[in-house]
C-alpha positions, 0 to 999 in steps of 0.5 A: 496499496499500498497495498497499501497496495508498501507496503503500499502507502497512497499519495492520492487525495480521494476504490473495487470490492474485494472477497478474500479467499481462503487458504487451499492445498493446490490450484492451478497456474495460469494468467488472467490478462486480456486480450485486444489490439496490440500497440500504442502508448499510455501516457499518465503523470505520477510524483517522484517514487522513493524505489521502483526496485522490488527491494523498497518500492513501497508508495503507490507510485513506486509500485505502479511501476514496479507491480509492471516489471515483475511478477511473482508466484501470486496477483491479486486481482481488481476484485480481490481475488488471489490469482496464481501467476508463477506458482503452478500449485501450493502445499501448507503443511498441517501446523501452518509452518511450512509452504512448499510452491511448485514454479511454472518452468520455462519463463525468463527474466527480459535478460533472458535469465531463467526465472526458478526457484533460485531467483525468488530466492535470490530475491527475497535474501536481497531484501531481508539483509541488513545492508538492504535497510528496506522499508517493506522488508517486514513482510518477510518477518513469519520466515525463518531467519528473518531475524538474523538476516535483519540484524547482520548474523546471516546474510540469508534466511534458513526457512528458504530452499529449492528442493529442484530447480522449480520448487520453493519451499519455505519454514515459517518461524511461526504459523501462517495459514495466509502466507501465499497472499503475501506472496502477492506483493511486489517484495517478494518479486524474484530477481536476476543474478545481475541484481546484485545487493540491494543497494546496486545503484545501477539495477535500482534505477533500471531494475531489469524484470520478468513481468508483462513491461521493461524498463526503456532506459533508466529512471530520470529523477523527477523526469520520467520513466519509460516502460516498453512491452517485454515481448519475451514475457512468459505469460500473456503479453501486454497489448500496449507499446509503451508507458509514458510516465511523467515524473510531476512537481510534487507541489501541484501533481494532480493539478497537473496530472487533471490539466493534461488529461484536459489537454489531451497529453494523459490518458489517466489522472487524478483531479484536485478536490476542488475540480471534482464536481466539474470534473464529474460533469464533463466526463461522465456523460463522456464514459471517462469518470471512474468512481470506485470504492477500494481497498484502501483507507484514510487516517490521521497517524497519531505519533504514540510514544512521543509527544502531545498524541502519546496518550490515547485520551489525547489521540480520542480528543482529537478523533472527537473534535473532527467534524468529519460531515462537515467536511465531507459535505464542504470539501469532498463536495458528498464523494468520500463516506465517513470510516468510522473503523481501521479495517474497510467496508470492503472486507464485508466478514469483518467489518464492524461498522461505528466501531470507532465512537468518536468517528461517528459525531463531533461531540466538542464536549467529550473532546474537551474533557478527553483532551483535559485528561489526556494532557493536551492543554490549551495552546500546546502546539501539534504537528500536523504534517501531509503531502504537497500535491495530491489535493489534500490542502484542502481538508488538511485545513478543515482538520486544522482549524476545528482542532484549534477552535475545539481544543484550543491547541495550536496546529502546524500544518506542514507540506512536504513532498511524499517522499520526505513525508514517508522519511519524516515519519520514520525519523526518531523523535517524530511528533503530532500526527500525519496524513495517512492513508493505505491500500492493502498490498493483499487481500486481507485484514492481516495487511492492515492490522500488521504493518500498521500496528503490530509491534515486529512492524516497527523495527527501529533500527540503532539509531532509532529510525524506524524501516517498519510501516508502524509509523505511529509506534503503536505496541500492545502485547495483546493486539499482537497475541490476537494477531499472531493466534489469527495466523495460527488459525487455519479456519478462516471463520476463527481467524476473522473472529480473532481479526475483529477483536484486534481491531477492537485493541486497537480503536479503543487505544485510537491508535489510528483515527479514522477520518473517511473510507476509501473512493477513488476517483479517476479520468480515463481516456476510454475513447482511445482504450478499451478495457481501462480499469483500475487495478487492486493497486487503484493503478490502470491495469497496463498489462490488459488494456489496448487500443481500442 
C-alpha cells in the first residue's frame, strides 16, 4: 500500500497475513527472488500514477511501477517479513536514536553509477527539501534535520552521514526502534547524480534506477509505461523481458482492466463489483482466481476540523447509520468482511476486534441522537467524494442513501479521478468525507496509525495544503504521546501494548470510520505464468515470476 503499500494510497475497490518482525542488532543480506524461465512480456492496465519517481510516488499505481525501478536497504516480503536487500547488517544504538547500515558493495544504478552510501543519501535530502514538496516525505520526519530541510533553513538533513563509502549511519531527532522497517518504502530509494531536484521533469518521467526493471522510454501520460529486465541488476535478476502497462481512463479502469483479461490482452486485472460473482465461477475452477486478505483497510475519511464532520458526535452518527451487512451482502455479494477497527486483522498482537461499536450493528436511533447532538441537522449537505474507475459506485451509493434516509442530510456524492481525489483532499478548506482505503507500506501498526492520524502527518504547507497522509486533519495530543512512547519502546510487547491504546484515542474520536476489511480479488493469467502472486503491495510479484 500503500503501503498504504504512500504512503500507499489504494484505487482498488475490493489481501497475505503478515507477522511483523522484531527489531535485531545485525542480519544478513541477501535476496529472496525466484527463479524460472527467462523471457516474455506481462501485460496488465493501471489508472494514471500521480509519480513513479521515488520522490512522491505514492498510490498503489505509482508504487507498482516505482517498487520495480528501485531497491532499497529492505523489502517486505508478500507474507510480512522484513527482508534485507542492500543492507548487509544493522546497528541501533541503545537509546534507539542512532542506526548505522552496512551497504552490499558492487551493486549499480542501470546508468552504471555506483550504488553507495552517497546515493541513498543523495536520495533521501532530494525528498525532504522544501522545493520537493513531496507527499510521502514525512516518513522521514524521526531524521534529524527533517525539520529544517522542510521548511527551506537547510537543504540536507544533519542526522545523515557515510562513515566510508559503503556505510550509512543515520540520528534520529527521537527514538525509534522500527526505523529499519521504514526503510522499506519506496521514499527512502537511493537515487543517481543525474537525479538532480525533485522537480527534474526529465528523470520524473523516466526515473533511471537500480532495482530488478528499467524503464523503456518514457511515461506516456494516460498511455502507458514500459519496464524491460535490468540485466545489470546486482541482485537476482527478473525472469520476464518486459512490462506492458497500459494507462486506462479513470472512469471505467477495472472494467477494462476485467475486459482484457477476458479478451487475452492482460494477464492481471481487477474486476468490477458487479462482475465478481461471474468472475469467481469462470476462473477459479481455471486456477486464475486470487482471493487474499491483505494488509490493507477501508474507511471513510471523515474532514475533522472543518465542516458538517468536525464533531466526532457527528462522525459516530454517521458510523452508526451505515449498514455495513447489508451492503456486504448486496453489493460485495459475501467477498468483504465488516472492520470494525482502524488497525487490520492481519497484525494478530493488536487487533482488537469490534473495538469500533458503532461498526458493529446499524442502530438509526443512536445515529439519530448523535447526529442531533453533533450538529449535524436534517437537510445539511455533506460531501461524499471517491474515485471514478475501480468499482466503487456501487457501495458509495448504498453508503448515500442509508445516511439520507437515517439522518435526514443530503449527500453529494462525487467521482473524480484518483489523482484529483488524492489532490482534493489536501486542498484547505476541504469538506464532508471521502472514500479511503490503505495499504501498509511496512509491516507495522506505527504505519497506520502515523501517517493517518498523527498530527506531524499533516504538515500544512503556508497556504494551508496539506503534503501529509493526515487528510482528515485529525490531532490529539494524546494519541501522538502514545505513538511517540511506542517508538521509544525497543520491547515489541510494551510497544504493541501502547499501539492498541492509540488506537483506542483514535475510534473513540472516530477519526476514521471503519467500513470493511481488506480482501483483495484478483484474475491471474496462471497458464502463461508460474509463480504469479500478489506482492505486499497487492501487485503482481514482477521480479519473481516467469513463463511457465
Amino acid at each position: 500500500m500503500r503501503g498504504a503499500k504512500s504512503a500507499k494510497w489504494v484505487a482498488g475497490a475490493i489481501v497475505i497475513a503478515l507477522a511483523a518482525t522484531a527489531c535485531g542488532s545485525s542480519d544478513d543480506g541477501g535476496s529472496n527472488k525466484g527463479s524460472g524461465q527467462k523471457g516474455g512480456t506481462f501485460r496488465l492496465g493501471i489508472t494514471e500514477p500521480v509519480a513513479i519517481d521515488p520522490y512522491n510516488a505514492q498510490e498503489s499505481e505509482g508504487t507498482l511501477v516505482t517498487d520495480n525501478l528501485f531497491t532499497g536497504l529492505y523489502e517486505p516480503s508478500a507474507d510480512g517479513q522484513v527482508i534485507p536487500e542492500l543492507a548487509t547488517s544493522k546497528k541501533v544504538s541503545a537509546d534507539g536514536k542512532t542506526w548505522t547500515f552496512t551497504i552490499k558493495k558492487g551493486t549499480k544504478f542501470s546508468n552504471g553509477e555506483a550504488v553507495d552510501a552517497e546515493s541513498f543519501i543523495r536520495g533521501w535530502n532530494r525528498v525532504a527539501q522544501k522545493s520537493a514538496a513531496s507527499d510521502v516525505a514525512y516518513h522521514m520526519a524521526g531524521i534529524a534535520g527533517f525539520a529544517d530541510a522542510q521548511s527551506g533553513k537547510s537543504k540536507t538533513m544533519s542526522g545523515l552521514s557515510a562513515p566510508d563509502p559503503y556505510t550509512l549511519q543515520v540520528k534520529l531527532s527521537a527514538p525509534d526502534f522500527e526505523f529499519y522497517i521504514k526503510t522499506t518504502h519506496t521514499v527512502f530509494s537511493p537515487v543517481p547524480k543525474v537525479a538532480g531536484d525533485a522537480k527534474n521533469k526529465k528523470y520524473n518521467e523516466a526515473p533511471i534506477g537500480n532495482g530488478p526493471f528499467k524503464m523503456q522510454g518514457r511515461w506516456e501520460h494516460n498511455k502507458s509505461i514500459t519496464l524491460v529486465r535490468n540485466d545489470s541488476y546486482g541482485l537476482k535478476k527478473a525472469h520476464l523481458d518486459k512490462v506492458q502497462i497500459d494507462i486506462l481512463n479513470s472512469a471505467n479502469g477495472v472494467t477494462l482492466e476485467y475486459q482484457g483479461f477476458e479478451s487475452g490482452q492482460y494477464d492481471w486485472a481487477r474486476m468490477p463489483t458487479p462482475q465478481l460473482p461471474a468472475a469467481k465461477a469462470k476462473y477459479a475452477p481455471q486456477g486464475e482466481w486470487i482471493d487474499e486478505d491483505t494488509n490493507g483497510m477501508n474507511y471513510l475519511l471523515p474532514i475533522t476540523d472543518n465542516g458538517p464532520l468536525k464533531s466526532a458526535k457527528a462522525r459516530e452518527a454517521v458510523s452508526y447509520a451505515i449498514d455495513r451487512d447489508a451492503i456486504i451482502k448486496g453489493v460485495f455479494q459475501n467477498m468483504q468482511t465488516k472492520s470494525t477497527t482502524i488497525l487490520p486483522p492481519v497484525f494478530k498482537d493488536v487487533y482488537q476486534k469490534d473495538l469500533c461499536a458503532s461498526c458493529v450493528k446499524q442502530d438509526k436511533a443512536k445515529a439519530k441522537q448523535l447526529a442531533k447532538e453533533g450538529g449535524l441537522k436534517p437537510g445539511t449537505t455533506v460531501e461524499l467524494a471517491y474515485n471514478t474507475g475501480a468499482g466503487h459506485e456501487e457501495w458509495i451509493q448504498a453508503v448515500k442513501q442509508q445516511l439520507e434516509s437515517v439522518l435526514g442530510i443530503k449527500v453529494k456524492a462525487t467521482g473524480k479521478p484518483f489523482a484529483e481525489l488524492l489532490a482534493d483532499q489536501q486542498k484547505p478548506g476541504a469538506t464532508g468525507a471521502y472514500r479511503f482505503a490503505w495499504g501498509a507500506d511496512y509491516p507495522t501498526p506505527d504505519n497506520f496509525l502515523y501517517p493517518l492520524l498523527d498530527t506531524a502527518s499533516i504538515n500544512k504547507d503556508a497556504n494551508g495544503k496539506v503534503t501529509g497522509d493526515n487528510r482528515g486533519r485529525y490531532s490529539n495530543k494524546k494519541f501522538d504521546a502514545l505513538l511517540a512512547k511506542a517508538r521509544a519502546t525497543s520491547d515489541q510487547a510494551g510497544r504493541n501494548d501502547l499501539y492498541k491504546q492509540a488506537e483506542k484515542v483514535a475510534l473513540d474520536d472516530m477519526a476514521l470510520i471503519p467500513l470493511w476489511n481488506r480482501t483483495q480479488l484478483r484474475l491471474a493469467n496462471t497458464k502463461k505464468f508460474s509463480n504469479i502472486k500478489m506482492d505486499f503491495h497487492e501487485d503482481p510479484n514482477l521480479a519473481e515470476l516467469s513463463l511457465k
